[in-house]
N, C-alpha and C positions, 0 to 999 in steps of 0.2 A: 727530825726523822720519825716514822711513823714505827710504834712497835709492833714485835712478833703479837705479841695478843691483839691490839687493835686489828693488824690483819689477821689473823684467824676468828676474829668476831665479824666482820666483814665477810670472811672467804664465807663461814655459817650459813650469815644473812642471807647471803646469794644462792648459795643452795639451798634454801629452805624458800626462798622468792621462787627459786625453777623448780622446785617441788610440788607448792601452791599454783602455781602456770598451770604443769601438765595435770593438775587434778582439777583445774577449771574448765581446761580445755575436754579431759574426759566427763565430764557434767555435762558440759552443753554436745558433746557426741550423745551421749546416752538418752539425752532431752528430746534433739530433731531424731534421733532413730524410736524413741519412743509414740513421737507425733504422728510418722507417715503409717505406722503399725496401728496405734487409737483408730488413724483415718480409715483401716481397713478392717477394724475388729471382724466388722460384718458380713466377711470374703465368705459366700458359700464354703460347706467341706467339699473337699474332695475326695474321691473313691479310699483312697490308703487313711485319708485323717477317718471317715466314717467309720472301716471296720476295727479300727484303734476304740474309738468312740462306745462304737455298738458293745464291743467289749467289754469295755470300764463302768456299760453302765448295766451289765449283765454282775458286775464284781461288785458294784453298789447293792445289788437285791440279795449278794449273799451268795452267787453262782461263778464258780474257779474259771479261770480261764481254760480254754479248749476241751471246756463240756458241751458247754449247748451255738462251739463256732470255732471254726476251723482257721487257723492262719498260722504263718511260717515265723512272727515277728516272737522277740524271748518275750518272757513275763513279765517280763522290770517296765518295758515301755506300757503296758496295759494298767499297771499300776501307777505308771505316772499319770496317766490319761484320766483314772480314776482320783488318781487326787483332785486333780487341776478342773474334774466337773464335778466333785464335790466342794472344791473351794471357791469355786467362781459360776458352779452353774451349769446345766446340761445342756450349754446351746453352743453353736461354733464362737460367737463373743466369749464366752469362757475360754473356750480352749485357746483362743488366738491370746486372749491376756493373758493366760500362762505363760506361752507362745513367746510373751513379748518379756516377760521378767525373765525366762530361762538365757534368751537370747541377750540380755542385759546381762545378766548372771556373766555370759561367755565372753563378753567383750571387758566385762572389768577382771576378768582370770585373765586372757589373753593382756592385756593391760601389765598385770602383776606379772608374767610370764616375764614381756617383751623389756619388762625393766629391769629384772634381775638379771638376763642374759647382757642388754648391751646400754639401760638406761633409759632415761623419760623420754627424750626424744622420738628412739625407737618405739617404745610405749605407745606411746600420742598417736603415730602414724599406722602402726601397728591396729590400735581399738578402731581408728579412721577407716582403714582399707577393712577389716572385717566388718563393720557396721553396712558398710556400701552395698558389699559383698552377697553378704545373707539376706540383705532385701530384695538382691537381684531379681530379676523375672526369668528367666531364663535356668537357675535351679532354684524355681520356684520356692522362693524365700518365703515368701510372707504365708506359707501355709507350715502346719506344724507337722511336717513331716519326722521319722524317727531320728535321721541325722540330728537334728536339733539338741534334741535330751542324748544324743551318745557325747556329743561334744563335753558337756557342760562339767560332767565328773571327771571325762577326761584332761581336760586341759586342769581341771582342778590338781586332778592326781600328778601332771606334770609339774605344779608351780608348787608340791610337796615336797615332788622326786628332790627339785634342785634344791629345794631350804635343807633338806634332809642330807645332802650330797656335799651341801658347806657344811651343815649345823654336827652331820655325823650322830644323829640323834635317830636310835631305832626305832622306836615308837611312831616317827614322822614318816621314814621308810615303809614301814606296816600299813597306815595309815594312805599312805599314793596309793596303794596295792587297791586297795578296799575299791580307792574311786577308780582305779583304773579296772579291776572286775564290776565294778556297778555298771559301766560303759557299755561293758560285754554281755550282760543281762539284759540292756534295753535294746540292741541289736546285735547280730552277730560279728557282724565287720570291725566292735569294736577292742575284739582279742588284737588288730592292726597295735593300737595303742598300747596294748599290754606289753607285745615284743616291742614296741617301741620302749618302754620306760625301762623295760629289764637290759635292753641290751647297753639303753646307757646309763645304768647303774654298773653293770658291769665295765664298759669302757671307765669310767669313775673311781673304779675301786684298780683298777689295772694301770693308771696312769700314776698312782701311788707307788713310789718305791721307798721299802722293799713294801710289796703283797703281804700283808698280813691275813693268808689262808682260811681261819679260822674267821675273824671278823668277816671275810665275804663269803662266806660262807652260809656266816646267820644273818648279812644282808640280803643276800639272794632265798635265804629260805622265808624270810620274814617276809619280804616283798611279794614272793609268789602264794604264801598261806592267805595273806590280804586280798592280792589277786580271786583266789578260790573261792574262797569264804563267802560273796556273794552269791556266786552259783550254785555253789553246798547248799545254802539255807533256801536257795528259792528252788530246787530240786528236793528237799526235804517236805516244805509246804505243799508242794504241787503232788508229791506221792502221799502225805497227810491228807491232801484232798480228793485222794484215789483218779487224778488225772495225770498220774506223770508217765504212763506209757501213750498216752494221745501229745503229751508236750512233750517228746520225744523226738515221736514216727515226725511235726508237725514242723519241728524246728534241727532237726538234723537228718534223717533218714528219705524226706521227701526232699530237700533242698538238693541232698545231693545228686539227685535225678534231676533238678531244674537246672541246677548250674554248671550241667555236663551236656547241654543243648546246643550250645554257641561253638562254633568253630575258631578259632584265634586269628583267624584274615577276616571274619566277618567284625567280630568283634574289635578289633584293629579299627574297621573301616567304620562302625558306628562312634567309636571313640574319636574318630577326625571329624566326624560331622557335629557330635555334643559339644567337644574342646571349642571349635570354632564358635557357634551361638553362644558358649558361655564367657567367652573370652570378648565379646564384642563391645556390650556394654561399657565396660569397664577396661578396656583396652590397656590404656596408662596406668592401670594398677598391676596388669600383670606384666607389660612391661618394665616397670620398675621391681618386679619380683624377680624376674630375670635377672635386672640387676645385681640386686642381691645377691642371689645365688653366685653369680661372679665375684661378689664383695669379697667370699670367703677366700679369697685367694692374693687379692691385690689389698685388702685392709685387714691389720694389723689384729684388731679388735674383734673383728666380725670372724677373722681363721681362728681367733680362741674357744670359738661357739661352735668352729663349723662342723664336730662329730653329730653334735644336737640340732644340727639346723639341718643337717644332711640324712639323719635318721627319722627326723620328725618328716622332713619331706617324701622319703619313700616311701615310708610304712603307711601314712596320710596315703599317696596315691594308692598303696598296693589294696587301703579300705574301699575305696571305691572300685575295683575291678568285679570281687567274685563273680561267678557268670557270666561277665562278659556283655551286660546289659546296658550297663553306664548309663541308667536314666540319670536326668536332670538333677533330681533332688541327692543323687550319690554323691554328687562333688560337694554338697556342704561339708564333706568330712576335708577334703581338701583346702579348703578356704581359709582356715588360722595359717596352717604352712605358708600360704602365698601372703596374706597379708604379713605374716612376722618376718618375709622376705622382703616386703615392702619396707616394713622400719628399718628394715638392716641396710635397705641400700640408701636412704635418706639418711641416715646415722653415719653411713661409710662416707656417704657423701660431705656432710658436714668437718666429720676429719679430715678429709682434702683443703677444704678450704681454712681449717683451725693454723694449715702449713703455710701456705701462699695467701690469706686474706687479713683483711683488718678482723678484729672483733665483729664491728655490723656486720661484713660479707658473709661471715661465719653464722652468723644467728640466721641473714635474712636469706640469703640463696635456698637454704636445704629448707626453708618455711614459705617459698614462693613454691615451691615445686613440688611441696607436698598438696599447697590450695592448689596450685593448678592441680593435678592428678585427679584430687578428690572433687573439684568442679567439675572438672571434663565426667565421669564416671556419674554425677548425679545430674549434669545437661544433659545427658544422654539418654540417662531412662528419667526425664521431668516429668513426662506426662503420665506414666504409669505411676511413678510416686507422690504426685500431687494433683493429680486431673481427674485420672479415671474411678468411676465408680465401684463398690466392691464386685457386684455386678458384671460390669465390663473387666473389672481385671482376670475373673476368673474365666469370663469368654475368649479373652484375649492370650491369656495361657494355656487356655486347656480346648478351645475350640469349640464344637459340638458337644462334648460330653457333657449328660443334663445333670450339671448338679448346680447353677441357680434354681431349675427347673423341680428337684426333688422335695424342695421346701414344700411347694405349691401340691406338689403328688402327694405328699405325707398329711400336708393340713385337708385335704380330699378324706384321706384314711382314717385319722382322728376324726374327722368330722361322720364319718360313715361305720362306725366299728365302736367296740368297749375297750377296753382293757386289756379283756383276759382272750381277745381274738387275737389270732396270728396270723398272717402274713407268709408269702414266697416270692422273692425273685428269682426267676430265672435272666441274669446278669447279673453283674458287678457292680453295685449300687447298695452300697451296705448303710451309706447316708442316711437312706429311706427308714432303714430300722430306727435308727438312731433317733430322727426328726421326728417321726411316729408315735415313738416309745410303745410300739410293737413289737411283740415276739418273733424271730423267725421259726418259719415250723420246719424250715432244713438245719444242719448243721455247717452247708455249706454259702454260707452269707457273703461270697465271692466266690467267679466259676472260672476263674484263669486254670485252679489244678485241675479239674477236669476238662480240658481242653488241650493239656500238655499231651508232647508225645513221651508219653511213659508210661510203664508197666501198672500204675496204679489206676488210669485214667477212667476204664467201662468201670473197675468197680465202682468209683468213686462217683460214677452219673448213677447204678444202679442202686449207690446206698443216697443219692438226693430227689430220684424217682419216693423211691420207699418213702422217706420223710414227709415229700409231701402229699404221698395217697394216706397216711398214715393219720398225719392232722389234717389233712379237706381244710386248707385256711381261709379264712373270712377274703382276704383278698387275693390273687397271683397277678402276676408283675411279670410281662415280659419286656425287654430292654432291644431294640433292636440298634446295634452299633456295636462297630466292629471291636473298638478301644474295651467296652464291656464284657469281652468274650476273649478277645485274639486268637477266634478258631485258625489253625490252619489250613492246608491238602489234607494233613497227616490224621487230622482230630478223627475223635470219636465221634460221631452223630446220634447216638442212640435218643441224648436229651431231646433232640429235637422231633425226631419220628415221635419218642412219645408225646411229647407236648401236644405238637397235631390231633392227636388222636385222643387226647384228657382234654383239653378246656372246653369243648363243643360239649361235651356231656354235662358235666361240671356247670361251669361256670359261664358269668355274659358278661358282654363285654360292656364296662360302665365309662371308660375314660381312655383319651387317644392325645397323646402331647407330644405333637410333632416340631422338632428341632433344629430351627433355622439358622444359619450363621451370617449376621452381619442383618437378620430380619427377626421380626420378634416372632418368640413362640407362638404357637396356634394350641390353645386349649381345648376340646372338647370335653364336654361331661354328659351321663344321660344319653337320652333316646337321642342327642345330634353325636356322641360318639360313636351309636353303632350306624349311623351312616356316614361318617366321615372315614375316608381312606387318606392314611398318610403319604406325600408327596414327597417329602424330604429322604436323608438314608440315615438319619438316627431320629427314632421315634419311640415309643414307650405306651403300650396297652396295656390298661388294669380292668382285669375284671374279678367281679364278684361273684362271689358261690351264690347257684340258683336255690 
């Protein structure tokens, strides 16, 4: 007969075998997601990574954020962006390697998340369907938009909540709080997370009988101080640096005029059209998230979890709503929920068969069907992930909009200017600062808010008139394309009447870069740009002060 200890040294063995498994298996995930990311360091930016950029590298010379540049995004992300090209360099290769270890960062929290909820299994499929996920094209993965850094402290602050929730150690509860407010400093959306983690702190401490009053009391105060605390100190800084009534109006006052634009059937009807292209790709993953989602009901295991799996997934979607916009890159906040629905239903899956199968059926079934899902999901988008060039990936997402194209305008700029000259676009091309490392001489280095319909709208064209009669800058940039502006019926025109009526005196016209799609750009420079007339309907004229 075989003893108790011999088998419990065995039972050990074994799990410390499917331990070392799923941490190999998370290796070589993090390995091919690190490879197809290498292969794109070189993805032009695009318009939201530029004026992040232009920012961070305004905080690098010593200058606060929303002094000398206008945007709605909190402080935290302008500081991340400033790290990440201080530590790796002020060019889009920097920021995409941040880019790339943040998004690593997320898949091994999600990893630690998906095993303490339901185990390694979970886990494994779990890190799988998120890696897929966030490379997608469709919410444009491989660029480093905000989504990215709101994830990374939040799901950290979640895989706290719950050690904190067993361990009952306050310190640990304090401490989620912190990442779960750092989330909420790098974007707004991610207070989602905050009511996420409080409410199942409180289901937590309420599932305890009898309620010990007083202990959830100072869990609840402890978790929301954490929460604060970020915010407290980067509103302390920001009015230490005499700009915290412009980080204000910029990230709470104007927003709420933008996010009162959309009507709830429009918005409804934009949201069927996003869901569908993002759900395409990857079909079989979110199919099996579906699953999931049912698991909590019919598996045993999976209904232990399901207050946290059912809160994580609402308050997740409700991140991506505000306004009513649902671009592309909002669902990254979505994507852990769906993927940790993924492992659950592989996981739930696997318990069915632990009932009715042999040992192999049980290992190999729910590990066929998780390679099939993750095959199908990366056959599908093969050619984006391993064909196309950075180039073409960013034409093939974003379309016309010139931003391969801005490199090439910026290296014109440097090449024609000093240092200490500045620069104006009129559009949405904050890249060009960026690439340049020119000054803008507006404050508004994106022209979406003055094209809103809102109350703020003429002044805000007549205080970017001013700026740039104000500095006469070495270059002016005008951007013609729709996505750079998104005038309506409703806009303001004033910018433009004056425009007409300034650069004829002013300035001449030195460069015309008309923007073909599926044909290569047309450069003009010099005496052939003032006689070329662009054909295309996204184009871009730079002229220089006479």
């Amino acid at each position: 007969m075989i003893s108790r200890n011999a088998l419990q040294h065995c039972t050990k063995r074994q799990r410390l075998h499917y331990r070392y498994w799923a941490l190999a298996v998370l290796l070589i995930i993090l390995l091919l997601t690190a490879g197809v990311r290498i292969r794109l360091l070189d993805v032009p930016l695009e318009r939201d990574e530029g004026a992040y950029a232009y920012m961070a590298q305004l905080i690098l010379q010593g200058i606060p954020p929303y002094a000398e540049s206008h945007d709605v995004k909190m402080p935290g992300l302008y500081a991340v962006y400033a790290l990440l090209l201080a530590l790796f360099g002020q060019t889009q290769r920097g920021i995409h390697f941040g880019l790339l270890l943040v998004n690593a960062g997320t898949i091994v929290l999600l990893f630690l998340l998906a095993k303490k909820l339901l185990g390694n299994l979970a886990a494994v499929v779990t890190a799988a369907a998120f890696a897929i996920l966030s490379l997608s094209q469709p919410v444009q993965g491989v660029f480093a938009n905000a989504e990215h850094f709101v994830l990374l402290p939040a799901i950290g602050g979640f895989v706290l909540l719950l050690r904190a929730v067993k361990s009952d150690r306050l310190p640990t509860i304090f401490f989620s709080g912190v990442l779960f407010g750092t989330a909420f400093i790098i974007k707004q959306p991610g207070a989602a997370f905050i009511a996420c983690g409080g409410f199942y702190l409180l289901y937590s401490q309420f599932r305890v009988r009898p309620v010990t009053w007083s202990r959830c009391l100072l869990k609840c105060v402890l978790f929301s101080v954490g929460a604060a605390l970020p915010f407290i100190l980067s509103c302390l800084i920001l009015w230490s640096a005499g700009v915290f009534h412009k980080f204000w109006f910029w990230t709470f006052v104007y927003p709420s005029e933008y996010v009162s634009s959309i009507s709830l059937s429009m918005g409804l009807s934009i949201l069927k059209i996003k869901i569908l292209r993002i759900i395409k790709p990857a079909v079989f993953l979110w199919v099996l998230g579906g699953i999931g989602l049912t698991a909590i009901v019919w598996d045993k295991k999976a209904r232990s979890q399901a207050a946290f799996v059912v809160m994580f997934l609402l308050l997740s979607f409700l991140s991506v709503c505000p306004g009513l916009y649902f671009r592309p890159h909002y669902f990254i906040l979505l994507l852990p929920a769906v993927a940790l629905l993924a492992g659950t239903a592989v996981n739930s899956i696997a318990q069915l068969f632990s009932k009715v199968g042999t040992t192999t059926l049980r290992k190999v079934v729910p590990a066929l069907l998780a390679l099939v899902v993750v095959f199908q999901s990366v056959y599908k988008q093969r050619v984006f992930l391993f064909q196309l060039s950075p180039e073409q990936v960013s034409e093939t997402t974003y379309g016309t909009n010139p931003f391969p194209e801005s490199l090439r305008i910026a290296d014109y700029i440097k090449q024609h200017s000093s240092a200490d000259d500045s620069i104006a676009i009129l559009g949405s091309e904050p890249q060009i600062y960026f690439y340049s490392r020119r000054r803008s001489a507006t404050k508004y280095t994106t022209t979406y808010p003055i094209m809103g319909n809102h109350k703020y709208a003429r002044q805000m064209q007549e205080e970017m008139v001013q700026d740039i009669e104000r500095a006469h800058p070495k270059f002016l940039l005008f951007v013609n394309a729709h996505t750079s502006w998104l005038a309506g019926p409703e806009s303001e025109k004033l910018i433009f009447d004056w425009f007409e009526q300034y650069y004829p005196r002013y300035y001449t016209r030195v460069g015309i870069v008309d923007v073909w799609r599926h044909k290569p750009t047309i450069y003009r420079w010099g005496q052939d740009a003032v006689r070329y007339e662009p054909q295309s309907i996204c184009w871009i004229a730079v002229f220089q002060k006479k």
